[in-house]
N, C-alpha and C positions, 0 to 999 in steps of 0.2 A: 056197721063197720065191715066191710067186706074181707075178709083176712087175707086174699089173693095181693092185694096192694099193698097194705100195710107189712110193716116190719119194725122189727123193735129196734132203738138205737146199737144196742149191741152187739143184733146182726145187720144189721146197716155196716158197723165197723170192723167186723171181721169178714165179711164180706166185699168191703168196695174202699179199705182204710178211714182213716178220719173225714170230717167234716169241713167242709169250706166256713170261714169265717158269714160268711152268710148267712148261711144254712141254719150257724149254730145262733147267731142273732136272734132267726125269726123263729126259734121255737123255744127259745128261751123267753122270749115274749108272750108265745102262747103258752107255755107251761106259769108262769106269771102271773098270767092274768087267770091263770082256772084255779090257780091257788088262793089270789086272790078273794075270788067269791066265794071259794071254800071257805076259807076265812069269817064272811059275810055272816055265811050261813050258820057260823059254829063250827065246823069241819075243819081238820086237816089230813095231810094223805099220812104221812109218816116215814117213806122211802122212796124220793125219786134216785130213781139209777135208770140206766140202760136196758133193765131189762122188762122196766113197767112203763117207758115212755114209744109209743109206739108210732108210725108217721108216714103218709103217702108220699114217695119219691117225688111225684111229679106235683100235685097240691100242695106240697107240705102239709096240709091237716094233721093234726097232732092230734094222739087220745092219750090219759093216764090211763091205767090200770092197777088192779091191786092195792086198796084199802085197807088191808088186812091186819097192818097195826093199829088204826085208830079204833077198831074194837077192845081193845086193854083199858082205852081210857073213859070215864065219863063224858058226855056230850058238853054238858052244862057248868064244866068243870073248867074256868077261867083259865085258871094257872096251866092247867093240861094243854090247853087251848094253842096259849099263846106260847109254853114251852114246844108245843108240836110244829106249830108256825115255825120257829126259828130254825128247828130241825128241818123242814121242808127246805127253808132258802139256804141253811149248810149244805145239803146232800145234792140242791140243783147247782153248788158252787163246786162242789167234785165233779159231779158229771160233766160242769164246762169242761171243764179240766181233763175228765177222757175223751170228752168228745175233741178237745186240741190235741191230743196224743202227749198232754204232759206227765196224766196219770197212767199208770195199765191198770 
């Protein structure tokens, strides 16, 4: 990841306003889908926001960053698993929501 490109959603948004409905489509897609295989794997992230979704203006490539909650939990531990899961897809369901400028 070259940092010169990237930027995180949050300065993306205080930098250049909100997101075109586009924009926000296709990286809710790829955040989606990396959740998804987290999933797969036994993994979840535990805090998608703004300022751990990070994305090249002109590729849109997306990265997560910052796992830092799922260390509290067991790997192996079902119920963790899937209660983290759901948290995942609440907290990418705010983000829509800043990234439309309905949250602050």
């Amino acid at each position: 990841m070259d940092p010169v490109h990237y930027m995180t959603v949050k300065e993306y948004i205080e930098q250049y306003g909100f997101l075109d409905e586009y924009s926000i489509s296709w990286m809710v897609q790829e955040i989606y889908k990396a959740l998804v295989i987290l999933k797969k794997i036994g993994l979840f992230h535990g805090w998608i926001n703004g300022n751990n979704i990070f994305f090249d203006k002109k590729s849109m490539d997306v990265v997560i960053s910052d796992y830092g909650i799922y260390n509290v939990f067991h790997r192996n531990d079902k119920l963790n698993l899937d209660e983290g899961s759901r948290f995942d897809i609440i907290s990418l369901g705010i983000l829509i929501l800043k990234m439309l400028g309905i949250l602050r």
